[in-house]
PDB file with one MODEL, atoms N, CA, C and O in Angstrom:
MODEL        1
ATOM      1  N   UNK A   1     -13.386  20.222  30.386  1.00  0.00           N
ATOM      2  CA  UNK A   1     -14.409  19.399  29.788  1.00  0.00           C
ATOM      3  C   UNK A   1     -13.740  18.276  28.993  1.00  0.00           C
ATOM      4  O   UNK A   1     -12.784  18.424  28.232  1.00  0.00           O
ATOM      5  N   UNK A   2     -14.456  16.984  29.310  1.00  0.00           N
ATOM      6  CA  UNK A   2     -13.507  16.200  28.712  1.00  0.00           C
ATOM      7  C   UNK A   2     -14.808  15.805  27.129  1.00  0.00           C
ATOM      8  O   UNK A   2     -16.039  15.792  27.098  1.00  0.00           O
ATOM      9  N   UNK A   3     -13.886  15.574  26.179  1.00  0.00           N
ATOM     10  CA  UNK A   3     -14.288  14.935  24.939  1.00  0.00           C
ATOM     11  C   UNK A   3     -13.897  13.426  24.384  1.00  0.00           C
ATOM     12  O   UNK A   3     -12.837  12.801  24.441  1.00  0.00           O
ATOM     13  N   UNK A   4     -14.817  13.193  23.984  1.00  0.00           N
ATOM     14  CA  UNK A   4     -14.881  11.598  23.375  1.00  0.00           C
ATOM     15  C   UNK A   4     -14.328  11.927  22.117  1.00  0.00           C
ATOM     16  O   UNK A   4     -14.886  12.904  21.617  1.00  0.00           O
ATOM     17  N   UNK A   5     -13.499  11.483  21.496  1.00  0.00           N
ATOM     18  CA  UNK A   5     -12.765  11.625  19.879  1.00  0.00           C
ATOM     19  C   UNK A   5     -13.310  10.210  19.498  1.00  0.00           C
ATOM     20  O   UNK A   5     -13.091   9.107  19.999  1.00  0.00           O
ATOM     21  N   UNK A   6     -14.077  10.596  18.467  1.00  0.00           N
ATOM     22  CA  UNK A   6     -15.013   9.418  17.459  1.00  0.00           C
ATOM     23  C   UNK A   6     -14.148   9.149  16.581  1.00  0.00           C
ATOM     24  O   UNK A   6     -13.394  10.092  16.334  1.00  0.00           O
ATOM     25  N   UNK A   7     -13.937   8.039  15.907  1.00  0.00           N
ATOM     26  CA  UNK A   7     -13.102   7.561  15.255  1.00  0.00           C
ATOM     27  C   UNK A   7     -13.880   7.423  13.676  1.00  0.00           C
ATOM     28  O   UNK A   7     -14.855   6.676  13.596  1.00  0.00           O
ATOM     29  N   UNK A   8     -13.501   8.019  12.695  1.00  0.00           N
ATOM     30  CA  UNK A   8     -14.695   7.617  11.717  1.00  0.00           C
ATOM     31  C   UNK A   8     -14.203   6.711  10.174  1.00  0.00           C
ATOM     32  O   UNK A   8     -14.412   6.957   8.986  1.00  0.00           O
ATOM     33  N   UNK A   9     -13.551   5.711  10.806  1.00  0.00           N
ATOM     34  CA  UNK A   9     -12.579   4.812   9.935  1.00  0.00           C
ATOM     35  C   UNK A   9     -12.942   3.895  10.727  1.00  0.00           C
ATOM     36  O   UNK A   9     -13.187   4.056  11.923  1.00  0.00           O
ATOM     37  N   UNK A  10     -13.032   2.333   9.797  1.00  0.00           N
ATOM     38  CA  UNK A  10     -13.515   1.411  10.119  1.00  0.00           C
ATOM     39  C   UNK A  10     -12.190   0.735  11.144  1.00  0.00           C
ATOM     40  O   UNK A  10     -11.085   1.253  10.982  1.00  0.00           O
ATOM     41  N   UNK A  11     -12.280  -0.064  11.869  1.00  0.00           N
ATOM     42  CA  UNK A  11     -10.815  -0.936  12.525  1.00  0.00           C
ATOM     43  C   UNK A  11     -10.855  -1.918  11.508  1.00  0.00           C
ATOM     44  O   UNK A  11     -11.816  -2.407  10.913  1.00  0.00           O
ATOM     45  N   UNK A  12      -9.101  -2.207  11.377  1.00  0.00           N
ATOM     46  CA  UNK A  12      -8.681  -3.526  10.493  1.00  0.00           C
ATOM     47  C   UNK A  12      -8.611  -4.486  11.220  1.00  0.00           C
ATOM     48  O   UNK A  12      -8.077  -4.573  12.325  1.00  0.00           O
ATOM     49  N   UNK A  13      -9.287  -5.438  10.475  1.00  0.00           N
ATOM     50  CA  UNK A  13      -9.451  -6.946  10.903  1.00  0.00           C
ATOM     51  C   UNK A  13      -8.031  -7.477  10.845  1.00  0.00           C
ATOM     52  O   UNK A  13      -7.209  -7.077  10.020  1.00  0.00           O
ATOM     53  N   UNK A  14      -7.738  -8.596  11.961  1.00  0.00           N
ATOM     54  CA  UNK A  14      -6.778  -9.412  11.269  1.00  0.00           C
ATOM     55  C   UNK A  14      -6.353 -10.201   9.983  1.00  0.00           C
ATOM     56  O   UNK A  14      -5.313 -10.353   9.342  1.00  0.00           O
ATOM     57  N   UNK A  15      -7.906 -10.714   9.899  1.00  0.00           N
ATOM     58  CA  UNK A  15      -8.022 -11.232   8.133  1.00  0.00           C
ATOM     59  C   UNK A  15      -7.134  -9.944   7.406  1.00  0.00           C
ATOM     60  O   UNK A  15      -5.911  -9.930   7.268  1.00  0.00           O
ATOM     61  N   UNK A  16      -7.839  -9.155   7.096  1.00  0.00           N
ATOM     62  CA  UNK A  16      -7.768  -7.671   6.527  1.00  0.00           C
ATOM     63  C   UNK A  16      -6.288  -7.463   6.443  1.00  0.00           C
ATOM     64  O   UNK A  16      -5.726  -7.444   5.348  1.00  0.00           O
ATOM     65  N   UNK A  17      -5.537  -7.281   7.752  1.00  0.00           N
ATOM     66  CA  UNK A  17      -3.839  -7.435   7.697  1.00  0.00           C
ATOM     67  C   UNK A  17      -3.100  -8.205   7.032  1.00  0.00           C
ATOM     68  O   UNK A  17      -2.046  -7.898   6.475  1.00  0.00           O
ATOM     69  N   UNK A  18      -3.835  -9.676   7.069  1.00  0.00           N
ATOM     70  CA  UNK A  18      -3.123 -10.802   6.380  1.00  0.00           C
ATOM     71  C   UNK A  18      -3.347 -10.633   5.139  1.00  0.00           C
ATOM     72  O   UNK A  18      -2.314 -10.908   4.529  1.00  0.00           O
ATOM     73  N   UNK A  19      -4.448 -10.213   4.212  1.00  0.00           N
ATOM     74  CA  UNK A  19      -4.598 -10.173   3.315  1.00  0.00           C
ATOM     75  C   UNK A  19      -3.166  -8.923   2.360  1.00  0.00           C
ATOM     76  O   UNK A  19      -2.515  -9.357   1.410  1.00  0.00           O
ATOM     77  N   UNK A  20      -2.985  -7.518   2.884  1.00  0.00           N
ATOM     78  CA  UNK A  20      -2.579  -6.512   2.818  1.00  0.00           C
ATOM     79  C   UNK A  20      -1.222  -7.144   2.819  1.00  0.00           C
ATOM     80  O   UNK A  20      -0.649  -6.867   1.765  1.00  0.00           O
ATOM     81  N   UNK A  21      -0.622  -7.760   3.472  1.00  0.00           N
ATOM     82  CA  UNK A  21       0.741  -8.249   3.644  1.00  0.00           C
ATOM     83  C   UNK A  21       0.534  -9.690   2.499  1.00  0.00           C
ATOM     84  O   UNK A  21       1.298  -9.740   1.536  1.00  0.00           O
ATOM     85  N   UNK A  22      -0.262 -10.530   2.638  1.00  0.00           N
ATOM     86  CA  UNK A  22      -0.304 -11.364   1.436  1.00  0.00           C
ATOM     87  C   UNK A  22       0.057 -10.351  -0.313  1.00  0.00           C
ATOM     88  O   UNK A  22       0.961 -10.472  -1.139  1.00  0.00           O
ATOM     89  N   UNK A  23      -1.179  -9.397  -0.237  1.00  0.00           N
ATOM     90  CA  UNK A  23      -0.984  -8.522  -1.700  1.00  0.00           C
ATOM     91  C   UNK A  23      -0.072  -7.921  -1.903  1.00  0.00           C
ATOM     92  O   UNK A  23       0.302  -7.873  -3.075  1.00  0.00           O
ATOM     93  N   UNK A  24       0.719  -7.173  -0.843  1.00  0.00           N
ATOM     94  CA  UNK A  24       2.192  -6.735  -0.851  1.00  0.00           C
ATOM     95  C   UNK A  24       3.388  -7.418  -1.286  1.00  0.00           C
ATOM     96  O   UNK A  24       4.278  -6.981  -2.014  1.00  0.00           O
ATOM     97  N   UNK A  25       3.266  -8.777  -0.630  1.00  0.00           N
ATOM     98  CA  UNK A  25       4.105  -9.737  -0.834  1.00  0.00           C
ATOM     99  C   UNK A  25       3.664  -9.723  -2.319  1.00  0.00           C
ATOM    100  O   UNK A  25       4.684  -9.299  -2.862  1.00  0.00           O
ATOM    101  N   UNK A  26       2.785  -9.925  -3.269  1.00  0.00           N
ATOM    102  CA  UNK A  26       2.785 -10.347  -4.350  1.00  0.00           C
ATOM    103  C   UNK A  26       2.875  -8.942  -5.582  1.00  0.00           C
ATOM    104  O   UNK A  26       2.589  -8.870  -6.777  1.00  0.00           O
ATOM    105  N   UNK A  27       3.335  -8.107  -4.731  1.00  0.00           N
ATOM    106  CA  UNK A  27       3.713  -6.366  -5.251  1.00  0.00           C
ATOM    107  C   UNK A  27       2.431  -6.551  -6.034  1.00  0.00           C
ATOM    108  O   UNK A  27       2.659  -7.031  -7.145  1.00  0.00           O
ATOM    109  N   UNK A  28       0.797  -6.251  -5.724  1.00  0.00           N
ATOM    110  CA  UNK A  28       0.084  -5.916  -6.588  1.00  0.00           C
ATOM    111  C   UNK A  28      -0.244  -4.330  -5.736  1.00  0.00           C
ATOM    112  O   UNK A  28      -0.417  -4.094  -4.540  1.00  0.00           O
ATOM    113  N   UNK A  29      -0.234  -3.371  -7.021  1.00  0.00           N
ATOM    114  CA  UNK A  29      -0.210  -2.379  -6.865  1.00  0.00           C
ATOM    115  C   UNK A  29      -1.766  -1.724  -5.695  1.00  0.00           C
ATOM    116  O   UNK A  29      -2.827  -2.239  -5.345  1.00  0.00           O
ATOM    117  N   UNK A  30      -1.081  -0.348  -5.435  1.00  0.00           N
ATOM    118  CA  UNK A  30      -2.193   0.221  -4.244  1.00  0.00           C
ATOM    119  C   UNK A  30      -3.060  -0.096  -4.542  1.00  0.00           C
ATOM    120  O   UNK A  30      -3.814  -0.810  -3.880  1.00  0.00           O
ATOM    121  N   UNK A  31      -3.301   0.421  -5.895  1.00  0.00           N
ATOM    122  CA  UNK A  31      -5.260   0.852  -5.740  1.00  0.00           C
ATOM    123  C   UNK A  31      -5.890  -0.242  -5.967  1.00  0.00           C
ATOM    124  O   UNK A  31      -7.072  -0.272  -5.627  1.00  0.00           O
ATOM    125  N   UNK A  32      -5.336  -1.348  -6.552  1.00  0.00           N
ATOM    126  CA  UNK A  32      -5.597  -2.907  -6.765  1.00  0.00           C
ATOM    127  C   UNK A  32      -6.042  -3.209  -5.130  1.00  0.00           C
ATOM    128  O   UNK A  32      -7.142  -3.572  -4.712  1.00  0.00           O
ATOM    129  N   UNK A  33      -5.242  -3.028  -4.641  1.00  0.00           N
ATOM    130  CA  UNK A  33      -5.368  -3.692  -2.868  1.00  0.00           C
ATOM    131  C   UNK A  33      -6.954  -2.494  -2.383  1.00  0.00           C
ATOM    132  O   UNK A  33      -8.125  -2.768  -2.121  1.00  0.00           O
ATOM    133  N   UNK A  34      -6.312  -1.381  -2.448  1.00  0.00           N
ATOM    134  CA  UNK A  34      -7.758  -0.616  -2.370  1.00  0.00           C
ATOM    135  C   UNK A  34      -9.326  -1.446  -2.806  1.00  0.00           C
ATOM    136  O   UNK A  34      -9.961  -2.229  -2.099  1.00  0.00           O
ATOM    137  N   UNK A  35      -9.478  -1.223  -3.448  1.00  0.00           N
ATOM    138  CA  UNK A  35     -10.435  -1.987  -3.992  1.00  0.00           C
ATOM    139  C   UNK A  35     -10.986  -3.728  -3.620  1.00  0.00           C
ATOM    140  O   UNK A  35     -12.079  -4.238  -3.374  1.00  0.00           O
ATOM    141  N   UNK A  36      -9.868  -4.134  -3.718  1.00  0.00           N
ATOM    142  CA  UNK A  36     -10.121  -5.608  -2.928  1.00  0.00           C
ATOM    143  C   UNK A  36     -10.473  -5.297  -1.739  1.00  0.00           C
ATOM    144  O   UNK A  36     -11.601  -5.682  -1.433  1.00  0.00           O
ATOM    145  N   UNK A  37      -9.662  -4.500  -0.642  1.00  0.00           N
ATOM    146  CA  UNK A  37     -10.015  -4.206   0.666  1.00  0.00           C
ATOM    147  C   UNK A  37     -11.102  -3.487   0.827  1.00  0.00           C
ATOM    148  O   UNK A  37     -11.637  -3.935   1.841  1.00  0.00           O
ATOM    149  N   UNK A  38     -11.787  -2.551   0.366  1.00  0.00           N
ATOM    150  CA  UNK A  38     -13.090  -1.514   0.008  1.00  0.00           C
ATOM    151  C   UNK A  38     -12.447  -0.472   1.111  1.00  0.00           C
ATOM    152  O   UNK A  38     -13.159   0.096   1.939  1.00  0.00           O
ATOM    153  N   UNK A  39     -10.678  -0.241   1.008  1.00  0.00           N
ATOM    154  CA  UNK A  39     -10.873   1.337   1.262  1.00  0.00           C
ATOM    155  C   UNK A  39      -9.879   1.936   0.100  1.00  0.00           C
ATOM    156  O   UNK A  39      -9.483   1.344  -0.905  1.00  0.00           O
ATOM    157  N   UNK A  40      -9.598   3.232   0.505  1.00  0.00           N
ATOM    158  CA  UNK A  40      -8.854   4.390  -0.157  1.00  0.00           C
ATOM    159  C   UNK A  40      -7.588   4.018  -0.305  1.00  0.00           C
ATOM    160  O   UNK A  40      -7.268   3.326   0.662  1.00  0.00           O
ATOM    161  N   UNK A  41      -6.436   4.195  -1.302  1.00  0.00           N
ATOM    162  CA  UNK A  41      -5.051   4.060  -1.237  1.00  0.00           C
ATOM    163  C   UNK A  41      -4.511   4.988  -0.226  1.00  0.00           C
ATOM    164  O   UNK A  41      -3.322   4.675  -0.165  1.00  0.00           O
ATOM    165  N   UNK A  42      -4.801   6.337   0.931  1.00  0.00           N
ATOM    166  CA  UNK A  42      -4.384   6.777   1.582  1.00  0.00           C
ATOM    167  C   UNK A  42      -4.692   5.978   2.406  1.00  0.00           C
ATOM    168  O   UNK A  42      -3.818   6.160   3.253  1.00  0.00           O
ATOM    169  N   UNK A  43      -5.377   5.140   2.803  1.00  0.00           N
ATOM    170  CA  UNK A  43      -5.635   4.274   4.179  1.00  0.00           C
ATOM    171  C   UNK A  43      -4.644   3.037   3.908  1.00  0.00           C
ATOM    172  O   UNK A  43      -3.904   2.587   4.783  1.00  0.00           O
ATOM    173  N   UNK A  44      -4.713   2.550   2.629  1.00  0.00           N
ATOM    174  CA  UNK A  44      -3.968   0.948   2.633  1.00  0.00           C
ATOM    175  C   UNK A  44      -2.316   1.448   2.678  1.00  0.00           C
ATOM    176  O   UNK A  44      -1.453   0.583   2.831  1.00  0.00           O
ATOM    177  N   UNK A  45      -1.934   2.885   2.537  1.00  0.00           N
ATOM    178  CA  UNK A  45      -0.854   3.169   2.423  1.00  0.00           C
ATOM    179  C   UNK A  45      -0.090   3.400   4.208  1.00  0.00           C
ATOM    180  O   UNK A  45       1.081   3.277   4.567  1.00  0.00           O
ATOM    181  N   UNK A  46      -1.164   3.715   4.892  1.00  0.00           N
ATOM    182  CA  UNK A  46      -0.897   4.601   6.237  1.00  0.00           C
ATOM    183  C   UNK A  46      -0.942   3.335   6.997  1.00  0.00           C
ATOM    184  O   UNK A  46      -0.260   3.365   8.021  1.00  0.00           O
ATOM    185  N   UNK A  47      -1.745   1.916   6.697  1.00  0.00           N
ATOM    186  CA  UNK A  47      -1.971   0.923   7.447  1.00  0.00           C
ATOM    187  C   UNK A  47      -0.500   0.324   7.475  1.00  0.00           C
ATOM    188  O   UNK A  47      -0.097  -0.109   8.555  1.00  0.00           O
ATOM    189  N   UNK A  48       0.625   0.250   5.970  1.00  0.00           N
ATOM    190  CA  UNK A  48       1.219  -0.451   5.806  1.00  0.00           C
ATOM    191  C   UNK A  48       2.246   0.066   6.382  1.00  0.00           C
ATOM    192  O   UNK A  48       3.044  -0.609   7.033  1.00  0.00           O
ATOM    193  N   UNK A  49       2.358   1.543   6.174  1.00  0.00           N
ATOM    194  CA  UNK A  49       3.786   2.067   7.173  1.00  0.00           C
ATOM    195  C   UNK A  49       3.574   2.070   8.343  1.00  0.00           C
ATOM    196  O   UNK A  49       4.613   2.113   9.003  1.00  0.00           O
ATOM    197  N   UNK A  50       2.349   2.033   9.113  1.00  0.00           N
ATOM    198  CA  UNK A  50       1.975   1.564  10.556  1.00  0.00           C
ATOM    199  C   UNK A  50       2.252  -0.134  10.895  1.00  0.00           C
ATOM    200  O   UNK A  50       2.374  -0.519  12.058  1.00  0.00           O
ATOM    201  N   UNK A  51       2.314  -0.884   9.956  1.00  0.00           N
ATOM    202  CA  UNK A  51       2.851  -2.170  10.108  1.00  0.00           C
ATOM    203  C   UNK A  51       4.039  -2.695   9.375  1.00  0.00           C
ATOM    204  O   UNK A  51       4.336  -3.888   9.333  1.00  0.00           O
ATOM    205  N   UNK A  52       4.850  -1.509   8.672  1.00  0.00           N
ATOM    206  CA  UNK A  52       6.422  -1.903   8.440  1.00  0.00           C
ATOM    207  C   UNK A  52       6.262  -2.684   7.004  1.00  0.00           C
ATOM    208  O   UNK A  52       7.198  -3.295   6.489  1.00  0.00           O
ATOM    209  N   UNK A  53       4.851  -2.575   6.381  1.00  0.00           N
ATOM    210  CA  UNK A  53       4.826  -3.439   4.838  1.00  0.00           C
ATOM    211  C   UNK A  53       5.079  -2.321   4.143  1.00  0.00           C
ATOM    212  O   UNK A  53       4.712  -1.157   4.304  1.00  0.00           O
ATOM    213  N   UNK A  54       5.950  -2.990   3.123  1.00  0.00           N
ATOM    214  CA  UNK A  54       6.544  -2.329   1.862  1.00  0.00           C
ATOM    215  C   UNK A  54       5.790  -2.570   0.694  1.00  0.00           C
ATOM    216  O   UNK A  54       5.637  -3.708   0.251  1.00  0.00           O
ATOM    217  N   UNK A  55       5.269  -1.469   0.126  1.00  0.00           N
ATOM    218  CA  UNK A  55       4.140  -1.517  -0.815  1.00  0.00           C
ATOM    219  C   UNK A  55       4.736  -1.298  -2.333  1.00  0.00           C
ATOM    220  O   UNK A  55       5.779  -0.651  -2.422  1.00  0.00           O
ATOM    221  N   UNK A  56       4.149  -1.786  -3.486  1.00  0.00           N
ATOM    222  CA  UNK A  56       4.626  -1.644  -4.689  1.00  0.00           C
ATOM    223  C   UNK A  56       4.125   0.037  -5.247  1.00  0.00           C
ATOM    224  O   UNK A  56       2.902   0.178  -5.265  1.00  0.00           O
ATOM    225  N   UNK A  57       4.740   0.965  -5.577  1.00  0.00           N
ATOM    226  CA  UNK A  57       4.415   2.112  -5.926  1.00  0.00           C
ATOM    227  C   UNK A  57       3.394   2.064  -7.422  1.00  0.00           C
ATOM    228  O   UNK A  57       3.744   1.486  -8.451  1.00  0.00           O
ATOM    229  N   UNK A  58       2.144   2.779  -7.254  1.00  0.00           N
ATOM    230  CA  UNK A  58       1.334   2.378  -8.539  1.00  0.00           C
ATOM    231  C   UNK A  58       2.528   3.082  -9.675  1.00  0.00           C
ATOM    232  O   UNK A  58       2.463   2.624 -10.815  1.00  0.00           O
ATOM    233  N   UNK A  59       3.445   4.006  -9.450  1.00  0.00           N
ATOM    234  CA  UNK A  59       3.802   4.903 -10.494  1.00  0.00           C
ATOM    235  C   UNK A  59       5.510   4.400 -10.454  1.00  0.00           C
ATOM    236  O   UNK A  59       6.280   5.299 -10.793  1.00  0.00           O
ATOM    237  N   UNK A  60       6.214   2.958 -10.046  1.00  0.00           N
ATOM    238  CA  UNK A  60       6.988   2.294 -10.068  1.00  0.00           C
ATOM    239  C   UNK A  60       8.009   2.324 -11.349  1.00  0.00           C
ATOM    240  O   UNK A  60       7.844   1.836 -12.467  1.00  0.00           O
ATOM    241  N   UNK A  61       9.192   3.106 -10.784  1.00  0.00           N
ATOM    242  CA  UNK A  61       9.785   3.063 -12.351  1.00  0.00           C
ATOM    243  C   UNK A  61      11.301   2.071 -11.402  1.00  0.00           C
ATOM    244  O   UNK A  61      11.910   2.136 -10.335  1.00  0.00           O
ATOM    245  N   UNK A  62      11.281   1.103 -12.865  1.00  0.00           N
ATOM    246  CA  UNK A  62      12.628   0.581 -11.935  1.00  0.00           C
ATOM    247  C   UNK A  62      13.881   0.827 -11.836  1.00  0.00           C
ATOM    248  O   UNK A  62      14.307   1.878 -12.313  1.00  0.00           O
ATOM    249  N   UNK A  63      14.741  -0.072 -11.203  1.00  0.00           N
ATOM    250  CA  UNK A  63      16.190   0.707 -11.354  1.00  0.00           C
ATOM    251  C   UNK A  63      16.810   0.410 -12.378  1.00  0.00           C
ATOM    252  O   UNK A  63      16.628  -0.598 -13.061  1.00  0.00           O
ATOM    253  N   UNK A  64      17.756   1.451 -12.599  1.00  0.00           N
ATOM    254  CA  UNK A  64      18.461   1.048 -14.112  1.00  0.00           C
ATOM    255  C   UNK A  64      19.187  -0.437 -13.670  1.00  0.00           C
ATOM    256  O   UNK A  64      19.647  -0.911 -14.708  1.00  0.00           O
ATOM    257  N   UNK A  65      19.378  -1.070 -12.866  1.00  0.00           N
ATOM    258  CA  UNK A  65      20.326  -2.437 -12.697  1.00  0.00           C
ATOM    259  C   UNK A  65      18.906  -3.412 -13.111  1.00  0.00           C
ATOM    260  O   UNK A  65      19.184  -4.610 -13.066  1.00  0.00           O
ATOM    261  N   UNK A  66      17.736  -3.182 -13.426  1.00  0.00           N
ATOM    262  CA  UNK A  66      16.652  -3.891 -13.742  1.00  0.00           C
ATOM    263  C   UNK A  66      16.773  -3.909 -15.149  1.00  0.00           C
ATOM    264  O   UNK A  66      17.038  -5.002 -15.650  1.00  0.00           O
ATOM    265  N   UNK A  67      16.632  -2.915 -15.912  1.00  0.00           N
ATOM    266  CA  UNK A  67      16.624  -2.693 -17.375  1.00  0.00           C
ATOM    267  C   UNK A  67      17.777  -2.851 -18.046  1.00  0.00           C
ATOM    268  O   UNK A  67      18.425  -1.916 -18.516  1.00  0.00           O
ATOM    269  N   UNK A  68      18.147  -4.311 -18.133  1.00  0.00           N
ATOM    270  CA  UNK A  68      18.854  -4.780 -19.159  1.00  0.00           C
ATOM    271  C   UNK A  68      18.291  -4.611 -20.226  1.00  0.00           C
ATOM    272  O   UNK A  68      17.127  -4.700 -20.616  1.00  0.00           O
ATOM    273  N   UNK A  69      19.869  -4.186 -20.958  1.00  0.00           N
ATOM    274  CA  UNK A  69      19.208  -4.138 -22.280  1.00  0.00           C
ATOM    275  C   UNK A  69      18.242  -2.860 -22.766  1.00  0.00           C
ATOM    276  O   UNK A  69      18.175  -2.620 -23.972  1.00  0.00           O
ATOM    277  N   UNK A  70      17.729  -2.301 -22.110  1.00  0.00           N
ATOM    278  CA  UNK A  70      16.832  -1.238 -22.217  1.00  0.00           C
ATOM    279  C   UNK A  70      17.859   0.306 -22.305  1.00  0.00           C
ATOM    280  O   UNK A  70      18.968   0.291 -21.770  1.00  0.00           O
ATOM    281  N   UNK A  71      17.281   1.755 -23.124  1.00  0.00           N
ATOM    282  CA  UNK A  71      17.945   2.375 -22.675  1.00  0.00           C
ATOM    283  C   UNK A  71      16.836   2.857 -22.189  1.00  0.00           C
ATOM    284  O   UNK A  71      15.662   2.579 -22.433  1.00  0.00           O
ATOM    285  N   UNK A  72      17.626   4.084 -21.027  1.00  0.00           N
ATOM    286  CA  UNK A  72      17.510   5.025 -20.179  1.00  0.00           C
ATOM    287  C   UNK A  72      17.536   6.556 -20.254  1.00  0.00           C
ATOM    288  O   UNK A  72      18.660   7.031 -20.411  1.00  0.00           O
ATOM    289  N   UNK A  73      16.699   7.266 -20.187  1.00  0.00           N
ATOM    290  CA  UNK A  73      16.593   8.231 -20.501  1.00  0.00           C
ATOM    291  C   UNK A  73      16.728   9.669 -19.497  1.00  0.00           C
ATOM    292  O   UNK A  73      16.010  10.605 -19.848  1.00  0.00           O
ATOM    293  N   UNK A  74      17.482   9.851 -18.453  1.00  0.00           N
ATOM    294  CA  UNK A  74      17.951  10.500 -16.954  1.00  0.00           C
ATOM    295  C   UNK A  74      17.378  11.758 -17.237  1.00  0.00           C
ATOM    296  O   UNK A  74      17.805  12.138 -18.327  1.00  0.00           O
ATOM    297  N   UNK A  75      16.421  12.756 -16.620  1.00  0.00           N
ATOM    298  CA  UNK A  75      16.125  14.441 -16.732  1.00  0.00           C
ATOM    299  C   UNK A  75      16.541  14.620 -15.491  1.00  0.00           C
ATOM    300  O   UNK A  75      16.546  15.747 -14.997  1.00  0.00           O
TER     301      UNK A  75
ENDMDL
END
């Protein structure tokens, strides 16, 4: 018996891509892009490793070669 698999996620527009790679480029965080886009940070996250974009982590700690001047605290 064959089955039809319904898809129950909207398809991304091209706009939609350009936009996602525009907000990336400007490292504004997931759920920021979530919201602009009207979906979930598990979708804007799964879209971007399906298209090779590198996303800014909402919970982004940087590297110590960033924090001049700053100390560091290693656990």
């Amino acid at each position: 018996m064959n089955r039809v698999l319904i898809s129950h996620y909207a398809l991304w527009s091209p706009a939609e891509i350009k936009d996602l790679k525009r907000m990336a480029a400007a490292r504004t965080p997931v759920g920021e892009i979530a919201l602009q886009l009207g979906r979930t940070p598990p979708a804007i996250r799964s879209k971007a490793r399906q298209e090779r974009i590198v996303l800014r982590d909402d919970h982004h700690v940087p590297p110590l070669s960033r924090m001049r001047g700053q100390v560091a605290v290693l656990i």
